[in-house]
C-alpha positions in Angstrom: 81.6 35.6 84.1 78.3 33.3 82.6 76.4 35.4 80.5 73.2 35.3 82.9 75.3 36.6 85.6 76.8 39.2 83.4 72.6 40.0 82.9 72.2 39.9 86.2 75.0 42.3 87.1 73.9 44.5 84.5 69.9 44.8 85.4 71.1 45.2 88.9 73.6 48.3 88.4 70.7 49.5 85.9 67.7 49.3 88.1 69.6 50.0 91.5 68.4 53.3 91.9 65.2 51.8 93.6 66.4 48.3 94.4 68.9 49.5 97.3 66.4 52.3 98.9 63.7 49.4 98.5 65.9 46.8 100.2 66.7 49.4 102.9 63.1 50.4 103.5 62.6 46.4 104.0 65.4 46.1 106.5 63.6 48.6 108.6 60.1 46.8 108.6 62.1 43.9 109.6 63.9 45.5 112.4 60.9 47.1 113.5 58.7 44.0 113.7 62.3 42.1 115.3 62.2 44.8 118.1 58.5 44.8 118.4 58.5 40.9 118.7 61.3 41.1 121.5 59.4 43.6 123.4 56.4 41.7 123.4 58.5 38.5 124.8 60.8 39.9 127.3 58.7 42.7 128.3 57.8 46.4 127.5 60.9 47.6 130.4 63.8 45.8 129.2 65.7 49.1 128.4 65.2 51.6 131.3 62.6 54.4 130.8 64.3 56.8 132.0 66.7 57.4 129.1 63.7 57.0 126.5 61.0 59.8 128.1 57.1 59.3 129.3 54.9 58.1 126.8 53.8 61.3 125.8 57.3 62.5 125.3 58.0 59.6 122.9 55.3 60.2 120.9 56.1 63.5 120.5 59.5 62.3 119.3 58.4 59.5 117.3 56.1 61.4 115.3 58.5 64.6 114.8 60.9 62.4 113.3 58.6 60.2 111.2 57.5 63.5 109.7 61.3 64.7 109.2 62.4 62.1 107.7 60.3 62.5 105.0 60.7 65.6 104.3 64.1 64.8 104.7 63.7 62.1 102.2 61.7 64.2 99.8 64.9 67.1 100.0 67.3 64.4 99.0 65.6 63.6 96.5 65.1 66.6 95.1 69.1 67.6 95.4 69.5 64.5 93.5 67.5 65.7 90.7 69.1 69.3 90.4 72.5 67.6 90.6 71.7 65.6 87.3 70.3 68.4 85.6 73.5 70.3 86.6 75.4 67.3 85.5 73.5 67.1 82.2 73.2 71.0 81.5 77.5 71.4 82.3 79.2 68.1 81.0 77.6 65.4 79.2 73.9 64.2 79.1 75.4 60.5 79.5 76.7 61.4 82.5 73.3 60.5 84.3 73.8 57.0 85.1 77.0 57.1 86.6 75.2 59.6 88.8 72.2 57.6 89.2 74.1 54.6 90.6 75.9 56.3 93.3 76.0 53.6 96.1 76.1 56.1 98.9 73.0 58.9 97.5 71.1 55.2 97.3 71.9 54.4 101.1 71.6 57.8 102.2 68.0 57.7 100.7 67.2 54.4 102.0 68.4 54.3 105.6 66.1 58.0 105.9 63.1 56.2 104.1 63.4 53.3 106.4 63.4 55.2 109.7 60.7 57.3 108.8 58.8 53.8 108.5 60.6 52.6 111.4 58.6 55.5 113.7 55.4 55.4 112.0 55.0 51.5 113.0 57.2 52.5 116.8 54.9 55.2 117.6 51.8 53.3 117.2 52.4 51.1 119.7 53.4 53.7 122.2 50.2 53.4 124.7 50.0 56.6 127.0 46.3 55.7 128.6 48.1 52.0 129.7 48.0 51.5 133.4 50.0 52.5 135.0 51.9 55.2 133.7 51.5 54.4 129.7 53.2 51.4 127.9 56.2 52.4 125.8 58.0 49.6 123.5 61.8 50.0 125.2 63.9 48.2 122.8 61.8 49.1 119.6 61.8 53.2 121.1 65.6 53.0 121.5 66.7 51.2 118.2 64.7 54.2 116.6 66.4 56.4 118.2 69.6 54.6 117.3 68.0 55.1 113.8 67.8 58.8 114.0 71.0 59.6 115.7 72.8 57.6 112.9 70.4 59.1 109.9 71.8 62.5 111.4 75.0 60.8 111.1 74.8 60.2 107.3 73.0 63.3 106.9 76.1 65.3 107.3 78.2 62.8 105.4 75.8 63.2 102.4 75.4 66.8 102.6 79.5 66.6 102.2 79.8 63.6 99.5 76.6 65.7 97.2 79.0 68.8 97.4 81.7 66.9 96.6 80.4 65.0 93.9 78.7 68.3 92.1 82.1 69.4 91.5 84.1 68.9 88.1 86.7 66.9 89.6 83.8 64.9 91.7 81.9 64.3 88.1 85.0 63.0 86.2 86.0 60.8 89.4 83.2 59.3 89.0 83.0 58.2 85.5 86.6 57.7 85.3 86.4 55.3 88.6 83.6 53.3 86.5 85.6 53.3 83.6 88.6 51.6 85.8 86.4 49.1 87.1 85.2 48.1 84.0 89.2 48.0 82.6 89.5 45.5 86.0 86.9 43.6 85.6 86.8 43.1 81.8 90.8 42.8 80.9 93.1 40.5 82.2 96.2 42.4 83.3 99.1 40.8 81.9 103.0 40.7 83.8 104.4 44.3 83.9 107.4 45.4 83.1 110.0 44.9 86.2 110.3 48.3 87.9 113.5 49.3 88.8 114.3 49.7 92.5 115.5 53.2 92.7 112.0 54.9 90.9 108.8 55.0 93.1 105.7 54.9 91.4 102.1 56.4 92.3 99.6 53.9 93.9 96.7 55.3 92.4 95.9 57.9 90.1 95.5 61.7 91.3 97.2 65.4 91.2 99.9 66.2 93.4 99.0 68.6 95.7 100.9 69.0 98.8 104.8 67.6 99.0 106.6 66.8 102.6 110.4 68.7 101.4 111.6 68.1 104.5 110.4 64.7 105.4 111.4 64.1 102.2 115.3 65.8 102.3 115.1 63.7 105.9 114.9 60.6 104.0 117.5 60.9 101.1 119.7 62.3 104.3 119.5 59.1 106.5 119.5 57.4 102.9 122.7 59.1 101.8 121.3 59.4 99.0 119.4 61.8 96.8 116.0 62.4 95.1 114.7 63.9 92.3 110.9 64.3 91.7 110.1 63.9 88.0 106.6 65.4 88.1 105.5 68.7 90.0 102.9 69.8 92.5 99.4 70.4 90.1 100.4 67.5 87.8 98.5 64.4 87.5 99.8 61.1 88.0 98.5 58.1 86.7 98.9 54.9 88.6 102.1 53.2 88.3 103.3 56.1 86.5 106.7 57.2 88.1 106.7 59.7 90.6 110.5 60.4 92.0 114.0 59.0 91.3 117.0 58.2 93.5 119.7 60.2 91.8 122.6 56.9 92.9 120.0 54.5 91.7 119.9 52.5 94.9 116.4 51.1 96.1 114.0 53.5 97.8 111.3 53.0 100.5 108.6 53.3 98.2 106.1 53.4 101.1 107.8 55.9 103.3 108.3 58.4 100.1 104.7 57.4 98.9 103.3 58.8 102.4 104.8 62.6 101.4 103.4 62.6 98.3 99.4 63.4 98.8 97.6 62.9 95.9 94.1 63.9 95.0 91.2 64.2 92.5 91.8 67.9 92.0 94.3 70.8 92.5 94.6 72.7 95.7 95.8 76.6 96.4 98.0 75.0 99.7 101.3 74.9 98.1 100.1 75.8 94.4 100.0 78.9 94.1 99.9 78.6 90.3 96.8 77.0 90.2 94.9 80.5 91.8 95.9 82.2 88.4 94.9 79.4 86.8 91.4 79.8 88.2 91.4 83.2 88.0 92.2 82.9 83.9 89.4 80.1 84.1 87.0 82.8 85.4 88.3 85.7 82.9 88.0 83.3 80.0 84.5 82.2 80.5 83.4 85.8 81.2 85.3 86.2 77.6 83.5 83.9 75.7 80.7 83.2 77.6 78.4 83.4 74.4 76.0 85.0 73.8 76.4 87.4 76.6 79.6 88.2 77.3 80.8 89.5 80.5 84.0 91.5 80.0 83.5 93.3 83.4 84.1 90.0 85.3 86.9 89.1 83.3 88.4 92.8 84.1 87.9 92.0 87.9 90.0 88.7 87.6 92.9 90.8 85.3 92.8 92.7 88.7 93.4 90.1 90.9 96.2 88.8 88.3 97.9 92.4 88.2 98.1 92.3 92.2 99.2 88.7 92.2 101.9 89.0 89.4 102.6 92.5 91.2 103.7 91.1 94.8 105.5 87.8 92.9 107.8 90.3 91.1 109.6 91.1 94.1 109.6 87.9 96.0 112.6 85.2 95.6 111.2 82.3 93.4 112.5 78.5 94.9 115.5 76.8 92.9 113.7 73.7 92.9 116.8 72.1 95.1 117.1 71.2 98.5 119.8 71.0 101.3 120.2 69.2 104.4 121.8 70.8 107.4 125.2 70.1 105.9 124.2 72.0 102.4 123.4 68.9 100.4 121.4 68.6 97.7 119.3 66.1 98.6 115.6 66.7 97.3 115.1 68.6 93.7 111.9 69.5 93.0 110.6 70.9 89.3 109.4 74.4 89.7 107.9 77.2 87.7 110.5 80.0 87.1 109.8 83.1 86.1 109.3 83.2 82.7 106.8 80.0 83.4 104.6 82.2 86.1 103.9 85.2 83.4 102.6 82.3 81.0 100.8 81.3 83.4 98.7 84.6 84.1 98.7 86.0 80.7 99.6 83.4 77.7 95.9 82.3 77.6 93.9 85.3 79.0 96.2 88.3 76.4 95.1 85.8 73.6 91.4 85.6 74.2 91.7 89.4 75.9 93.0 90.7 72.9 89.7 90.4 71.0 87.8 92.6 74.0 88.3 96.4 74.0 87.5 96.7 77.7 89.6 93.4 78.6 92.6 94.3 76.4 92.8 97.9 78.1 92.8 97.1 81.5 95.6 94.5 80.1 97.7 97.1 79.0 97.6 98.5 81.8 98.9 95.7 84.3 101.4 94.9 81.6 102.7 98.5 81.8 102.4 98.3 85.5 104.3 95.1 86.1 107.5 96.5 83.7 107.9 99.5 86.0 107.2 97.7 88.7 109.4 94.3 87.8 113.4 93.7 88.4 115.1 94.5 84.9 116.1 91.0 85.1 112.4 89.9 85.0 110.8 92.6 82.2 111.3 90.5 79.0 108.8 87.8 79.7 106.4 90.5 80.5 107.3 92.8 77.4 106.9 89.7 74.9 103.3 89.1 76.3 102.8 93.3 76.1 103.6 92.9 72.8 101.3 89.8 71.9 98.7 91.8 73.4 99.5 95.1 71.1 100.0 92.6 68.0 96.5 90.8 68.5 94.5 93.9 69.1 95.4 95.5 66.0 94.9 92.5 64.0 91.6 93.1 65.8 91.0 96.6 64.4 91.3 97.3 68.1 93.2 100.6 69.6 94.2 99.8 72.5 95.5 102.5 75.8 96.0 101.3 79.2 93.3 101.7 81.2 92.9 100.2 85.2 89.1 100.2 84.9 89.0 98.6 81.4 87.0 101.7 80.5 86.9 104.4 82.8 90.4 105.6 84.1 92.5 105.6 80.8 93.5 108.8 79.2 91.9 109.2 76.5 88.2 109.4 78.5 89.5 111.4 81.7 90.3 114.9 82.5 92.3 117.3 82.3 94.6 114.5 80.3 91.4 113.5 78.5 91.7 116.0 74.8 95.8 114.1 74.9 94.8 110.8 75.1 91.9 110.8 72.2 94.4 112.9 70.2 97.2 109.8 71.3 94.1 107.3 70.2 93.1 109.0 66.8 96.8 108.9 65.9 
């Protein structure tokens, strides 16, 4: 690329902000004074009246959605501005750009300031004192309401892509996006590698988050062959980075196996269950250390939604990770989390930060001591090494700690009648 068109390029993705609602808001005065100019040629009754309303009616219209659309426009505008300040506050003040030159905000913004303008020039040319009957502009009255059905169109579609793009995965999707781009546009890619027949690789870059097992053990089956998934549902994947393996080695439909693989931009509780502790340690954690006010009551209400979790997941029957056909072959394995992995999961982050909170670290011990009365014997070591983590780390603390469900308000050392037992248990 010349450097004035790498200028160019660059003062257009700069200054595009305005230049796409501006080019927008011209497109409208053009259509407007196209559909005016055809009216005024082939006559004002070349669409039927009777699907546009009297004259008075589509005034009425006209002007209700000239003056909706700008407060429309206005509203847009001003969710733009909270989500950069969001953006700015949470993540990165460099962030603001990327947000800035969102193609689809810039069109959402221009298409409603172009059909408010659109019906401020349409509804002055609406004539209800014209004999006879009033003078309405048929073909400039219906593209506008063409206009309007498909601004309540995008409307919905923006309300969705804002909300989508305020979330963390929507913020890093977009910068990352822009930063592949740029990789595309600015590096030549040279010959990769020659892949070998019997791995399938990911098409684009994204978390696993659901897998089709049986389409999937349907496949190796009419195959005769078997496969083995070398990453797990919650991981990400970059692109081209392997995603399963034929255990023979023969070739594999790479496009049938890619379609029962869905990847996307961000975990998902439907077949991952892991990633529910995950956001429940997320929640404790920042109630933890959310400095200077720390919130250990909110993290206590997450430890009880991890006890209940970890509770019910103590009795159930965790998958093998391997999968059978009808005639009891293996021919899926999948990586799973066994036992031990689940209890890091809910408490190898949480009893290290927890340990440091009197309120947090009680209502700890008290899941903990919950779960190994609870738990299979077969399952109590993983949760007696994190008891003892949590014991180990509140003493280095200088904290005492007893079990207590309410973090501080149940245990024994501040109830009655056991109440004079547990202080004497906690002095000594």
């Amino acid at each position: 690329m010349s450097t004035r068109r790498s200028v160019a390029a660059h003062r257009w993705r700069t200054n595009s902000l305005w230049a796409v609602p501006l080019l927008c808001i011209a497109a409208g005065v053009v259509a407007v004074v196209l559909a005016l100019a055809i009216d005024g040629a082939l006559g004002y009754d070349l669409v039927p009246g009777d699907g546009l309303g009297s004259p008075t009616a589509v005034q009425t219209i006209l002007s209700t959605a000239a003056s909706s659309m700008l407060t429309l426009t206005t509203i847009v505008l001003t969710v733009l501005t909270l989500g950069v300040q969001l953006a700015m506050q949470q993540f990165s003040p460099r962030i603001v750009r990327a947000l800035l030159s969102d193609r689809r905000s810039q069109l959402a913004q221009g298409l409603f300031a172009a059909t408010f303008l659109y019906c401020m020039v349409a509804v002055a040319r609406v004539d209800d004192q014209a004999e006879p009957g009033g003078r309405v502009p048929s073909v400039t009255v219906a593209l506008g309401y063409l206009l309007l059905l498909g601004s309540l169109v995008v409307l919905v579609a923006y309300v969705h892509h804002a909300g989508q793009s305020l979330r963390v995965a929507g913020l890093i999707d977009v910068v990352g996006d822009n930063l592949q781009a740029e990789i595309d546009r600015s590096f030549p890619e040279r010959d990769r590698p020659r892949r070998d027949p019997g791995v399938v690789t990911a098409a684009q870059a994204g978390v696993v988050v659901v897998l089709d097992v049986d389409g999937l053990v349907e496949h190796a089956r009419k195959a005769e062959d078997g496969l083995e998934m070398l990453v797990a549902v919650g991981d990400f994947v970059p692109r081209d980075a392997p995603l399963l393996v034929s255990s023979t080695g023969t070739p594999v439909d790479a496009a049938a196996v890619r379609r029962m693989i869905l990847l996307d931009n961000e975990r998902s509780h439907v077949g991952d269950a892991a990633y529910g502790f995950r956001k429940l340690v997320d929640i404790a954690e920042r109630s933890i250390a959310s400095s200077p006010f720390d919130d250990p009551a909110t993290a206590v209400q997450a430890v009880d939604r991890i006890h209940d979790a970890a509770r019910q997941l103590c009795f159930r029957d965790l998958p093998s990770g391997r999968h059978r056909d009808q005639d009891g072959t293996v021919r899926l394995v999948t990586r799973e989390l066994d036992w031990h992995g689940w209890v890091a999961v809910a408490f190898e982050e949480i009893v290290g930060l927890g340990a440091s909170s009197p309120l947090v670290a009680r209502r700890l011990l008290a899941a903990l001591d919950d779960l190994l009365a609870a738990a299979p014997v077969a399952r109590r070591s993983a949760l007696e090494a994190q008891r003892e983590r949590l014991l180990a780390k509140a003493g280095d603390a200088g904290i005492t700690v007893l079990p207590d469900v309410q973090g501080l308000g149940s245990g024994a050392d501040v109830t009655v009648p056991d109440g004079a037992a547990g202080r004497a248990a906690a002095g000594a």
